[in-house]
N, C-alpha and C positions, 0 to 999 in steps of 0.2 A: 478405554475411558469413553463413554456415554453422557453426549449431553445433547442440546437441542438442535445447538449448530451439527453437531452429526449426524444426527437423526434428519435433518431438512435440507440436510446437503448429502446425504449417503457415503459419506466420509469414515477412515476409520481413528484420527486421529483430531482433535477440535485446533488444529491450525492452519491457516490460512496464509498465503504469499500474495501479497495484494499485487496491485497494476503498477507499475513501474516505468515509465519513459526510455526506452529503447534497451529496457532490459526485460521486461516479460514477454520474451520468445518462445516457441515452442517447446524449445529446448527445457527452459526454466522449468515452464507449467507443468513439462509431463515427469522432469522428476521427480516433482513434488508430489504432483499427483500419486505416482508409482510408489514411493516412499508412507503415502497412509495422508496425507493431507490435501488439501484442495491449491492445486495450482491454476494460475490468470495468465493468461495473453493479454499483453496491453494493446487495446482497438485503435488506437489513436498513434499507435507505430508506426503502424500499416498503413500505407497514404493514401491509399481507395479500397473501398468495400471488397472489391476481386482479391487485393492482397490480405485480405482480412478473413475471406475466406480460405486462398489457400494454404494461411498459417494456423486457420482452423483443422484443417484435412492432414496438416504435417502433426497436428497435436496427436489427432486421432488416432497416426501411423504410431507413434510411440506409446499410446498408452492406451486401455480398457477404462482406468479411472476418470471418475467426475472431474469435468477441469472449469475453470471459469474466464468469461470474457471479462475486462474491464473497460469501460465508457466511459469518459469525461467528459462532461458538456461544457464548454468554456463560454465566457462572453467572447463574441469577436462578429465582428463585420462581416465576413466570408468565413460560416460557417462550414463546419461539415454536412457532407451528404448524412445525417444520424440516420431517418429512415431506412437509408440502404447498409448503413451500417448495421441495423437493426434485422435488415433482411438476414443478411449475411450470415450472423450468429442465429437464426432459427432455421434457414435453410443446411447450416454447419451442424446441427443437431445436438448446439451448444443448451445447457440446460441450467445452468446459473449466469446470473451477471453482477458483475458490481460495478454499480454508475458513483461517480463523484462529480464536486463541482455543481452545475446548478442542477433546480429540482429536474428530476429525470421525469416528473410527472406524463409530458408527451407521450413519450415512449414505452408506458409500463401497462398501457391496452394491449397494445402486439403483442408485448412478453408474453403478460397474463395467459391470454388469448392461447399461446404454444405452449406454456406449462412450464415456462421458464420462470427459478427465483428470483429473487431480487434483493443483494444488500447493496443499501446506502451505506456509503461513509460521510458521518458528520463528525463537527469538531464541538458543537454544544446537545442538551440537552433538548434544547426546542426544537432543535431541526431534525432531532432524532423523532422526536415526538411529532414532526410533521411529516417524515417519511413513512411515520409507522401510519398515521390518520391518511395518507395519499394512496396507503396498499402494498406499501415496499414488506419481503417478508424477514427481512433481516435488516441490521446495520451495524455498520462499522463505527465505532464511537473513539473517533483520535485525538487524545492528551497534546497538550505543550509541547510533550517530550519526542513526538514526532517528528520527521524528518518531512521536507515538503511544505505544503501548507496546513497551520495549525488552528486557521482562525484568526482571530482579534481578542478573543475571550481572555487566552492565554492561562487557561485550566487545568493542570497539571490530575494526570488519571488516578492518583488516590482520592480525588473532591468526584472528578467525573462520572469515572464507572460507578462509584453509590447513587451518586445522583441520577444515572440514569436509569439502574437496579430500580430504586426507589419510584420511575415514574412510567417504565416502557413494559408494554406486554410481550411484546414479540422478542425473538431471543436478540443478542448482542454480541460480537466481539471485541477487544480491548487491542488497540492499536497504539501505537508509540511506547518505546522505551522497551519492547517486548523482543527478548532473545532466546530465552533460556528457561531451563524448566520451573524458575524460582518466578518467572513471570507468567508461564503460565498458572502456576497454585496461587500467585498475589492476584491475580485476575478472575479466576474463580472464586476467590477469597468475597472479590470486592462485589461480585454480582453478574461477571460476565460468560460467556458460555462456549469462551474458546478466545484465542490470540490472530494478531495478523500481521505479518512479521514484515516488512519491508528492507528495509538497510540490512537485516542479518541475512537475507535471502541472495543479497547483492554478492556478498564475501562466501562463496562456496562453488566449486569445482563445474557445476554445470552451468551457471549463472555465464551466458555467452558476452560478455564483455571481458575490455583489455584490462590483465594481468596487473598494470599500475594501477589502474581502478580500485582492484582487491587487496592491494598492497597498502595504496592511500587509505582505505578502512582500518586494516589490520594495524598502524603505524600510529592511528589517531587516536586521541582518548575522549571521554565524557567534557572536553575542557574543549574542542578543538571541533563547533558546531557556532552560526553565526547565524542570525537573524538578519534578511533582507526584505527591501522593500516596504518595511512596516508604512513611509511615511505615504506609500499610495492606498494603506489598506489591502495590502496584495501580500503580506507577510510567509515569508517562505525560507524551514530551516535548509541551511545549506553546511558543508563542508568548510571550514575558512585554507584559507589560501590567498595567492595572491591577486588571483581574476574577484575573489569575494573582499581582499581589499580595495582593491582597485576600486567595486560599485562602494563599498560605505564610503567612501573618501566624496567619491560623489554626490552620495546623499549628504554628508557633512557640509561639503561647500553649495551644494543651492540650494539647502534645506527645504523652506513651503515652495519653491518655485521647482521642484523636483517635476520630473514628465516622465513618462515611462520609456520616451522615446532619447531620454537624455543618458540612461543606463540598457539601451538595445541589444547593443554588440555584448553583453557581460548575460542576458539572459534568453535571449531568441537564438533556436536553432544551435544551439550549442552540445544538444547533447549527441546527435552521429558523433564528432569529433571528443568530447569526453570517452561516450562510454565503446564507440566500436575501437579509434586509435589511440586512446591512451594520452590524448590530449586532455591531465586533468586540471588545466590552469588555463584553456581556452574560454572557460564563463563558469560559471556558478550552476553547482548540482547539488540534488537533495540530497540531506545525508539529516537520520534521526541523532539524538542522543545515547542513544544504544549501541553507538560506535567504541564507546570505552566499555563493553563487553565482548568486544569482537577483539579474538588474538590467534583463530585459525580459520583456517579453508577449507573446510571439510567438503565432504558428498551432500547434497541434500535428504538423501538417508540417513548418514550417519547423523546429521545435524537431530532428523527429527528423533531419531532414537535416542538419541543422547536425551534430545527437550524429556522425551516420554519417560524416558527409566529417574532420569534426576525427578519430576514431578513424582510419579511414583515413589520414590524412598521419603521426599520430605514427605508426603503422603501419610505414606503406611509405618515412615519410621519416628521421624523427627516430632511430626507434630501427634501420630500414634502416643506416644513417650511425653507428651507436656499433658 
C-alpha cells in the first residue's frame, strides 16, 4: 500500500507508533520499524541529550529501518536543553521527527538544514494549517478519541480528518481511536494518508513496560477512559481507576479554585512507576479510546500484518462487492 506518508517517510506500511512517555524505547521503535511501519523513541524519556543519543545508537543496533524521534515542547520554567536534543537526533542520523505540544517552529531550521522530516501533531485544523504554513512536512491530526491530550475542541475524527482533507496540502495521518485494519480503510476513507497508533502500540509483546500495564488495556473497554484536568485547559484522556478517581474528586471539590499544584502527586512523574513497575494506580496515564478494541498482545508484526491483510480484504473484498 502506497501513499504519501510512505513515500516521504520510506516506509512500507502507512502506520505510524507515535511518541509515548516512557514507553517509546528502542525496543518499541525498532519493532515497528522492522515490521514495515515507522517506529518513535520518545526524546523526552531520556533525561539528557547523551541519553537520547545512546538510545539512538541502541535503535540503530536493532534495525536498518526508518525510525522516528519524538519532541515535545512543553510550557515549563526549566526547560529542556531542545537544541542539544536537537543535536542529538542529527548527529544520531535520525531522519524523521515528530514534535508535539508547542509550535516546534525554533527548531525546524536545524532539521531542515540535516534533511530531517517533520510531522506535527495537532488536535484542530488551524494548527494543522499552521504547521503546514511554518514548513512542518507532515502532521499528525488527533480526534477526541485519543488517548493523552485531545485539545479543547473536543472533535471527534469523522468531522476532523475531512476537515482537514478539505484544507491541508501536505500529506496527514489520522490519530485517535486507530487500531485496526477497519481504521486504517475509515482513514483513508476520510482523506488521510496512513494511521498513528498510540495505546494499541502499548498492548503488544515488545512494548517494554510492566505486564499489568497490558493487562490493564486488554481488561478495559471503550466505556473505561476519563477526561482530566479539563478545568485548567490542560485536558488529557487517561485510563479510569482509582488514582484517575481520586484527581476528579478533586476537581469536583475546589472546582474554579482548582491549581495544578493541587492534583501533583496524581500527574507528575508518575509514569517510571506506572509503566516500568507496574504501579497502575500510582497517578493517571494516557490511555485513547481504542482501548475497547484491544483484547490481545500480539508481536508488533503480527499486529501490523493483521492491520495490513484486514484493510486489504475490506478493500479488495467488501467494499470491491458494494
Amino acid at each position: 500500500m502506497k501513499t504519501r506518508i510512505t513515500e516521504l517517510f520510506g516506509i512500507e506500511h502507512p502506520i505510524i507508533q507515535g511518541g509515548m512517555h516512557y514507553v517509546g524505547f528502542a525496543e518499541l521503535a525498532a519493532a515497528v520499524s522492522n515490521a514495515g511501519g515507522l517506529g518513535t523513541i520518545t526524546g523526552l524519556t531520556q533525561k539528557t541529550p547523551a541519553d537520547l543519543a545512546n538510545e539512538i545508537a541502541r535503535c540503530h543496533d536493532m534495525t536498518d529501518k526508518p525510525f522516528a524521534v519524538n519532541l515535545t515542547f512543553l510550557p515549563s520554567l526549566a526547560a529542556p536543553d531542545y537544541p542539544a536534543y536537537v543535536k542529538a537526533i542529527i548527529d544520531g542520523g535520525v531522519r524523521i521527527v515528530e514534535t508535539a505540544g508547542r509550535n516546534p517552529e525554533p527548531v525546524l531550521p536545524a532539521l531542515k538544514d540535516a534533511g530531517v522530516k517533520v510531522i506535527h501533531k495537532c488536535t484542530s485544523v488551524r494548527h494543522s494549517l499552521k504547521a503546514q504554513a511554518i514548513g512542518c512536512d507532515a502532521v499528525s491530526v488527533d480526534g477526541f478519541e485519543c488517548g493523552g491530550h485531545p485539545g479543547e475542541d473536543d472533535i471527534p475524527n469523522f468531522i476532523l480528518l475531512p476537515r482537514a482533507a478539505d484544507e491541508l496540502e501536505i500529506p496527514f495521518v489520522a490519530s485517535g481511536g486507530m487500531g485496526d485494519g477497519r481504521s486504517l480503510v475509515a482513514a483513508l476513507a476520510l482523506g488521510a494518508d496512513g494511521i498513528n497508533m498510540g495505546t494499541r502500540f502499548i498492548a503488544t509483546q515488545e512494548a517494554p513496560v510492566h505486564d499489568k500495564v497490558k493487562q490493564a488495556l486488554v481488561d478495559a473497554s471503550e466505556l473505561d477512559t476519563r477526561l482530566v484536568m479539563r478545568p485548567l485547559r490542560n485536558t488529557e484522556r487517561v485510563l479510569d481507576g482509582a488514582a484517575t478517581q481520586r484527581l476528579l474528586e478533586k476537581e469536583r471539590e475546589l472546582g474554579a479554585d482548582l491549581t495544578i499544584d493541587d492534583i501533583i502527586d496524581e500527574v507528575a512523574g508518575v509514569y517510571p512507576r506506572v509503566m516500568l513497575d507496574g504501579e497502575t494506580e500510582s497517578g493517571v496515564w494516557s490511555c485513547g479510546m481504542v482501548v475497547g478494541l484491544i483484547d490481545d498482545i500480539p508481536s508488533c508484526r503480527e499486529l501490523i500484518e493483521r492491520i495490513m491483510a484486514q484493510a486489504d480484504d475490506i478493500i479488495g473484498e467488501r467494499l470491491a462487492r458494494s
